[in-house]
C-alpha positions as CSV (number, residue, x, y, z in Angstrom):
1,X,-19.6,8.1,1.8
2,X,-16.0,8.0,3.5
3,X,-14.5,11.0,1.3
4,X,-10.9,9.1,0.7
5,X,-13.4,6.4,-1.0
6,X,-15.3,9.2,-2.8
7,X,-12.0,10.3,-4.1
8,X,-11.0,6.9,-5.2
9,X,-14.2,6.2,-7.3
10,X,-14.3,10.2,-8.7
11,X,-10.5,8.7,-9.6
12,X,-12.2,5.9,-11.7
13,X,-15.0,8.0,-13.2
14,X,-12.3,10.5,-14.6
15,X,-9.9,7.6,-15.7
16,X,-12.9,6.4,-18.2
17,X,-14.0,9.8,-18.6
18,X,-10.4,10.3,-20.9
19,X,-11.3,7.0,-22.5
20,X,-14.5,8.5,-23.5
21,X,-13.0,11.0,-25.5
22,X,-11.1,8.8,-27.6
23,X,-12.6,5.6,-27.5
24,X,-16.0,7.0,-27.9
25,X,-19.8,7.0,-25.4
26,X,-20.3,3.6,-27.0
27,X,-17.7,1.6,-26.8
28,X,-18.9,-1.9,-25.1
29,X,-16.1,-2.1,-22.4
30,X,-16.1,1.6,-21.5
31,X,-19.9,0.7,-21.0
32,X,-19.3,-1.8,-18.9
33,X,-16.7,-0.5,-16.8
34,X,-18.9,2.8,-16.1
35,X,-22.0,-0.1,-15.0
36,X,-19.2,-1.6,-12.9
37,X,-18.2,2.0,-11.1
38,X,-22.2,2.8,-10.8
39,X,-22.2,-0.3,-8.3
40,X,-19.4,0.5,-6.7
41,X,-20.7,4.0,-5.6
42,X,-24.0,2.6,-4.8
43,X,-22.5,0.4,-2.4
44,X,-20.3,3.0,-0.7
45,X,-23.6,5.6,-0.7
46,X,-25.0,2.4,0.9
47,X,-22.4,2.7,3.6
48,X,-19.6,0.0,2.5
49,X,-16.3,1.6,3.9
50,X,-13.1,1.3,2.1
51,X,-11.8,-2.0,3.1
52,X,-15.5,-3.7,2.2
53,X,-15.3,-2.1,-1.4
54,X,-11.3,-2.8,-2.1
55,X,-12.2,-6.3,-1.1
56,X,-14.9,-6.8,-3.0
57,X,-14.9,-8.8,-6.3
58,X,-16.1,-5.9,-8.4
59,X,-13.6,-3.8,-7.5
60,X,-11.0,-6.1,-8.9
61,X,-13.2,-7.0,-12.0
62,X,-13.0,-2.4,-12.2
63,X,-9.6,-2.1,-12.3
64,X,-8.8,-4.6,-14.7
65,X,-11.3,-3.2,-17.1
66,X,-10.1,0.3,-16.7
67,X,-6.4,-1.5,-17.7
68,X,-7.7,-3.3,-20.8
69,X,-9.3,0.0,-22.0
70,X,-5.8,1.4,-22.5
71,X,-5.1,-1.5,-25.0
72,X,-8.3,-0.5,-27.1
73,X,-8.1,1.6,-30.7
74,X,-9.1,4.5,-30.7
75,X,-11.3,6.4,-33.0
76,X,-10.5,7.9,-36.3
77,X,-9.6,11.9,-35.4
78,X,-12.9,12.7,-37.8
79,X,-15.0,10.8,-35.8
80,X,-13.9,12.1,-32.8
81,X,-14.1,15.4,-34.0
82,X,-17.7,14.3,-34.9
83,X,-19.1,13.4,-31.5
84,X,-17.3,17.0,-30.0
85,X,-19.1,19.2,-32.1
86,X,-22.6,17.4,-31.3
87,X,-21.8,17.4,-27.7
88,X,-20.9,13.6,-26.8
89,X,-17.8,13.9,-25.7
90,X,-16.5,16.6,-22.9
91,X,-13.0,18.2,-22.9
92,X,-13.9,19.3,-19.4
93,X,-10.8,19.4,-16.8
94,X,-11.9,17.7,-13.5
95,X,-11.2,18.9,-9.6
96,X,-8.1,18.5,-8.5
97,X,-9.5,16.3,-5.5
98,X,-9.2,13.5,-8.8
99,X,-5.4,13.4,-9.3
100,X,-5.2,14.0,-5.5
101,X,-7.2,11.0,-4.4
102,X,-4.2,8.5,-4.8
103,X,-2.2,10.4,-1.9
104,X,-5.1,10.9,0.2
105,X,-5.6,6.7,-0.2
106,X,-2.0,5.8,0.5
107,X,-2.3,8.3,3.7
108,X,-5.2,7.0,5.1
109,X,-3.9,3.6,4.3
110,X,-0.8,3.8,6.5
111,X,0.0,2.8,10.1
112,X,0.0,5.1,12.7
113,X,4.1,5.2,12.9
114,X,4.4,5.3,9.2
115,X,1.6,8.2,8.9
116,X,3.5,10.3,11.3
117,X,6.5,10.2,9.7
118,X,4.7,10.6,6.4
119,X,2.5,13.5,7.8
120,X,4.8,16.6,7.2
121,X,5.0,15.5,3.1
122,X,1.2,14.5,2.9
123,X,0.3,17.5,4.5
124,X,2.0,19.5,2.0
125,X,0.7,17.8,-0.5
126,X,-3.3,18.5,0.5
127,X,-1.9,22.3,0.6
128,X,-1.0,22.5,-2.5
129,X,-4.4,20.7,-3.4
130,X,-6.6,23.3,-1.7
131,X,-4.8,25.9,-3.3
132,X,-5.0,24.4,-7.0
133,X,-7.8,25.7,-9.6
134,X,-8.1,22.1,-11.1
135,X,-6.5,18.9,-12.0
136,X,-3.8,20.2,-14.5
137,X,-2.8,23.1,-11.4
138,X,-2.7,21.0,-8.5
139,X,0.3,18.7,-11.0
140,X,1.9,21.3,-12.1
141,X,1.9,22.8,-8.5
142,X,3.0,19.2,-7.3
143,X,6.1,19.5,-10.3
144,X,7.2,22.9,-8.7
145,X,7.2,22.3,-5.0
146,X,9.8,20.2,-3.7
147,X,7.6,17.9,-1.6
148,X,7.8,14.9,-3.5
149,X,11.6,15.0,-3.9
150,X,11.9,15.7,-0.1
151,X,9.4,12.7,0.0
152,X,11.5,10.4,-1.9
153,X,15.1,11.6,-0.4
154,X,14.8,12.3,3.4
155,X,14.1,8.7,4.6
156,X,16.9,7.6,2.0
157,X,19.4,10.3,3.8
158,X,18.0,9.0,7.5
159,X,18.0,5.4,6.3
160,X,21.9,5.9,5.1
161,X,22.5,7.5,8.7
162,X,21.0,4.6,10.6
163,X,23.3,2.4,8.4
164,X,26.2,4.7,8.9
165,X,25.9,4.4,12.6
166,X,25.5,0.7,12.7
167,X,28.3,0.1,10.6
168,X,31.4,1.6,12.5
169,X,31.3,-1.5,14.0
170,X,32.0,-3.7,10.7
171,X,34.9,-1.6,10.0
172,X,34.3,-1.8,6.4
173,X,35.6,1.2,4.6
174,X,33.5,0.3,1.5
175,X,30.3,0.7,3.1
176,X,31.3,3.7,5.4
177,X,32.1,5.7,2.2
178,X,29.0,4.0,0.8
179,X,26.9,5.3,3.1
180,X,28.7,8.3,3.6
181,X,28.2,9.4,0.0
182,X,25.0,8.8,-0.3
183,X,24.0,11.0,2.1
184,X,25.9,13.5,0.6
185,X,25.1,12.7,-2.5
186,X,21.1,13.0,-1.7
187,X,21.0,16.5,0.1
188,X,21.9,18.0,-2.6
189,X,20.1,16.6,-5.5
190,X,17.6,18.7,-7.4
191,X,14.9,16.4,-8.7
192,X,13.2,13.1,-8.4
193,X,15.1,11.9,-11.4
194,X,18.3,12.8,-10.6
195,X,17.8,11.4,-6.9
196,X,17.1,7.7,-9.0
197,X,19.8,8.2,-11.1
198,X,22.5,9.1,-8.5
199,X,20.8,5.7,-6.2
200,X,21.4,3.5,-9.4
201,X,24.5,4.9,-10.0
202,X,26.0,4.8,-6.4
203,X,24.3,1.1,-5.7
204,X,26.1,-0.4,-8.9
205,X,29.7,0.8,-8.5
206,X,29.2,0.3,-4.7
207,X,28.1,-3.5,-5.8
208,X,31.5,-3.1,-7.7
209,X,33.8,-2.3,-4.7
210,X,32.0,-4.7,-1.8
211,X,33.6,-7.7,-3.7
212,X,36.6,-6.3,-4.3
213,X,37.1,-5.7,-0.8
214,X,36.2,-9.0,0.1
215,X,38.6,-10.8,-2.6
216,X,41.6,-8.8,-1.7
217,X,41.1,-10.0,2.1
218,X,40.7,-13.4,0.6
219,X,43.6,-13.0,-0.9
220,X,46.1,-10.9,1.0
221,X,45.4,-13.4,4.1
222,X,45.7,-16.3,2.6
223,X,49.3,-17.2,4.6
224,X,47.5,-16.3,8.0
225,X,44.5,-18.3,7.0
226,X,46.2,-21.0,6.3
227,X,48.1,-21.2,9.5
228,X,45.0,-20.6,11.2
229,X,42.9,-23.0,9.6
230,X,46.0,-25.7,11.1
231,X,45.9,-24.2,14.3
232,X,41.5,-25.1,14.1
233,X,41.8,-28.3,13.1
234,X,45.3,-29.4,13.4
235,X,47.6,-30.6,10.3
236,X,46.3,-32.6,8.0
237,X,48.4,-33.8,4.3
238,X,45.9,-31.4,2.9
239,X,46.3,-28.1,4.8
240,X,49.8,-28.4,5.3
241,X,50.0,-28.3,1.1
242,X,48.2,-25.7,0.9
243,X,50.2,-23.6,3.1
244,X,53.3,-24.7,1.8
245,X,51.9,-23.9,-2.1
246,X,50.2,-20.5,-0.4
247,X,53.8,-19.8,0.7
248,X,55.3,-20.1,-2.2
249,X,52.7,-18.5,-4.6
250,X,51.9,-15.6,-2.6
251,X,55.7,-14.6,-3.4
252,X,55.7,-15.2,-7.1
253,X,52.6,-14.1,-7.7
254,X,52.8,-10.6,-5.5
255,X,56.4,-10.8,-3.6
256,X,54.0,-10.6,-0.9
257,X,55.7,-13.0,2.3
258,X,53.7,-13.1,6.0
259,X,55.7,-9.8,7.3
260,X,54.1,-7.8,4.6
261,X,50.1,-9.4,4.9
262,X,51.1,-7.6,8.3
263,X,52.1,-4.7,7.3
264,X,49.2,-3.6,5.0
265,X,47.3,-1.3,6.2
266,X,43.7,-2.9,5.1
267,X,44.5,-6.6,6.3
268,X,45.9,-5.1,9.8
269,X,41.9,-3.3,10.0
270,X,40.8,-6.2,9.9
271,X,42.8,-8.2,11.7
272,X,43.2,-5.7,14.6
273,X,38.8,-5.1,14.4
274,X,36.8,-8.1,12.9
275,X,39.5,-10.6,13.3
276,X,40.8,-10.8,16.7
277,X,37.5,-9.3,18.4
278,X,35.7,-12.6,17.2
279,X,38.5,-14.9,19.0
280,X,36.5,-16.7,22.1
281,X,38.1,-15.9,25.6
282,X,39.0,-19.7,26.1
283,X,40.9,-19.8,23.2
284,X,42.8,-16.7,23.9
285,X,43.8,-18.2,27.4
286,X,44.2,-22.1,26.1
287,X,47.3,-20.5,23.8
288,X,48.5,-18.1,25.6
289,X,47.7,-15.0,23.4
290,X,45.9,-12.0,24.6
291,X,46.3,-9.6,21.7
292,X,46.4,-9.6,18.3
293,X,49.9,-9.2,17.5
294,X,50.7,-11.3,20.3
295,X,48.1,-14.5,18.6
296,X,49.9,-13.2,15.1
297,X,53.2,-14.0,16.8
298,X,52.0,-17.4,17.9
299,X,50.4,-18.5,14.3
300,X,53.6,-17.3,12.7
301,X,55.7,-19.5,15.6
302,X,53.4,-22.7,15.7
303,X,51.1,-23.7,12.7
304,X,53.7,-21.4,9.8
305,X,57.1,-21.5,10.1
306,X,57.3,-25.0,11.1
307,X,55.7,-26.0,7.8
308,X,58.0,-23.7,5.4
309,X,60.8,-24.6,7.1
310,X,63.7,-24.9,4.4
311,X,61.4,-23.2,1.8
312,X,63.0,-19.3,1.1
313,X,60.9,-16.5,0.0
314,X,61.7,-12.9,-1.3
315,X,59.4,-9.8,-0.3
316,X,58.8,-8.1,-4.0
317,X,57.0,-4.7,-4.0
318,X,57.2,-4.4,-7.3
319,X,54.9,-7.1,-7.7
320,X,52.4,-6.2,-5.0
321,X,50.3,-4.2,-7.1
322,X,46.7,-4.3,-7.8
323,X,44.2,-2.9,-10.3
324,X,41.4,-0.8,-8.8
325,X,38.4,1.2,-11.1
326,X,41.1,1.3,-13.9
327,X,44.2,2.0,-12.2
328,X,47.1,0.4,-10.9
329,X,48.2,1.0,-7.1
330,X,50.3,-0.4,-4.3
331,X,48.7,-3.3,-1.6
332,X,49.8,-0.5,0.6
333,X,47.1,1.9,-0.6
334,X,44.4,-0.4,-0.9
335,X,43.0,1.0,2.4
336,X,43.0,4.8,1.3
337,X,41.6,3.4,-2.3
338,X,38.3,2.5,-0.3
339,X,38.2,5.0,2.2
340,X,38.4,7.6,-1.0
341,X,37.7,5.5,-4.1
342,X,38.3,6.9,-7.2
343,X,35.3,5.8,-9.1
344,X,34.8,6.8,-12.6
345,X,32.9,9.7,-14.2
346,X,29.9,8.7,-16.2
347,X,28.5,11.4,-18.6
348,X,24.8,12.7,-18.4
């Protein structure tokens, strides 16, 4: 028998072995489910291999008996005590090859790529099995060596590099700290717990500041979308309203006028790196604009001004403020908000 299948089964035996001890030898489905294992290992002593046995129907039938037993009552503690002192029910504590078979499954079980990666923690792992005196060892062995947290956090920390790398080109500053943090954050947590409460915690208030990006973009180039959306698909009764309204809402709401969506620092990143980049070479050449400032100048010239004309607007700082994780800041320091946010301490 293939010993990763041996493993398996010895799993199942010792999984209804527990039952045993407080369901008691005689319960119907505990019966059952130990004729049900019999089978199995006759067939894999028969030579089945591991994919003929998962796929067969009795395996399924196994595991969902083994899952129902959980839902069973137990015995009264006297009657339990009753069958240990004449001998029907063991206390024995099996091999550690039992606890161990579900790593040596999922090993065997990967592709080649994946298993070399993978190798260096399984291999650990089988270590620590050798050198355990039974079940209860080898899982408190596992508990003290950090294999599974370096199991669990290592591709995270590579996975957050890879995305690091490929993200300097989207000039986001949300998901450059994102993904800078994490891997910060990950090197130098101490458990597997704290390692899925720090990925919760860092996913959720990143979900909070990806949006926020995104709307103040939306909003703080609203006048240049506008005029570019006229300069797309030429003026229509409809766009030119809304550039007009845009015109004058942008400065009552925020004091905010075109001269200072081009002055703040995150709008120019974006203009300057996702914005122009993305302009075809045709386009460029059909109006005369080879650089961003230079296609800037010719929205503002073209498809703005001529549309406000007669309508005056004030610049405002005071009123180009924003609220960000609680506080209140400038549109100018949106940029260095994201780059550094200042996200909130949660209590342990």
């Amino acid at each position: 028998m293939d010993s990763t299948l041996k493993q398996m089964l010895d799993g199942f035996a010792f999984s209804v072995s527990n039952y045993e001890s407080s369901l008691g030898p005689s319960n119907a489905k505990l019966l059952r489910v130990k004729e049900m294992i019999g089978k199995l290992v006759e067939k894999a002593e028969n030579g089945a291999d591991m994919a003929a046995i998962s796929m067969d129907p009795l395996f399924s039938e196994t595991a969902v008996l083994l899952g129902e037993l959980a839902s069973e009552p137990p015995l009264p503690p006297s009657e339990i005590e009753a069958l240990a002192a004449r001998g029907e029910i063991s206390d024995e504590i099996p091999p550690a090859s039992v606890p161990a078979a579900g790593y040596h499954v999922a090993y065997d079980s990967m592709p080649p790529e994946q298993r070399e990666k993978q190798k260096v923690y399984y291999e650990r792992i089988f270590a620590l099995e050798e050198q355990a005196e039974d079940a209860i060892h080898f899982n408190a062995l596992l508990m003290e060596d950090p294999v599974l947290l370096d199991m669990s956090r290592i591709p995270l920390i590579e996975a957050a590099g890879e995305t690091l790398s490929q993200a300097e080109s989207t000039h986001s500053p949300t998901v450059l700290y994102q993904q800078r943090h994490a891997m910060e954050t990950y090197s130098r947590v101490g458990t597997v717990c704290e390692l899925e409460y720090e990925g919760i915690r860092m996913a959720e208030m990143s979900n909070t500041e990806h949006p926020w990006d995104a709307l103040y973009l939306e909003v703080i180039g609203l006048l240049p979308a506008c005029a570019q959306a006229i300069e797309s698909f030429g003026p229509n009764d409809d766009s030119i309203a809304k550039l007009r309204n845009s015109h004058r809402f942008m400065a009552e709401f925020m004091g905010i006028t075109w001269d200072n969506v081009f002055s703040d620092p995150r709008y120019l990143l974006f203009w300057n790196q996702v914005f122009w980049p993305r302009v075809p070479a045709a386009k460029r050449a059909s109006r005369g604009a080879f650089s961003a400032e230079a296609w800037r100048d010719m929205l503002k010239e073209k498809f703005y001004d001529p549309f406000v004309e007669g309508t005056t607007v004030e610049s405002d700082p005071s009123l180009a403020r924003v609220r960000f994780w609680g506080g209140e800041y400038g549109t100018s320091e949106v940029l260095s908000l994201l780059e550094d946010p200042p996200r909130p301490e949660i209590p342990l």
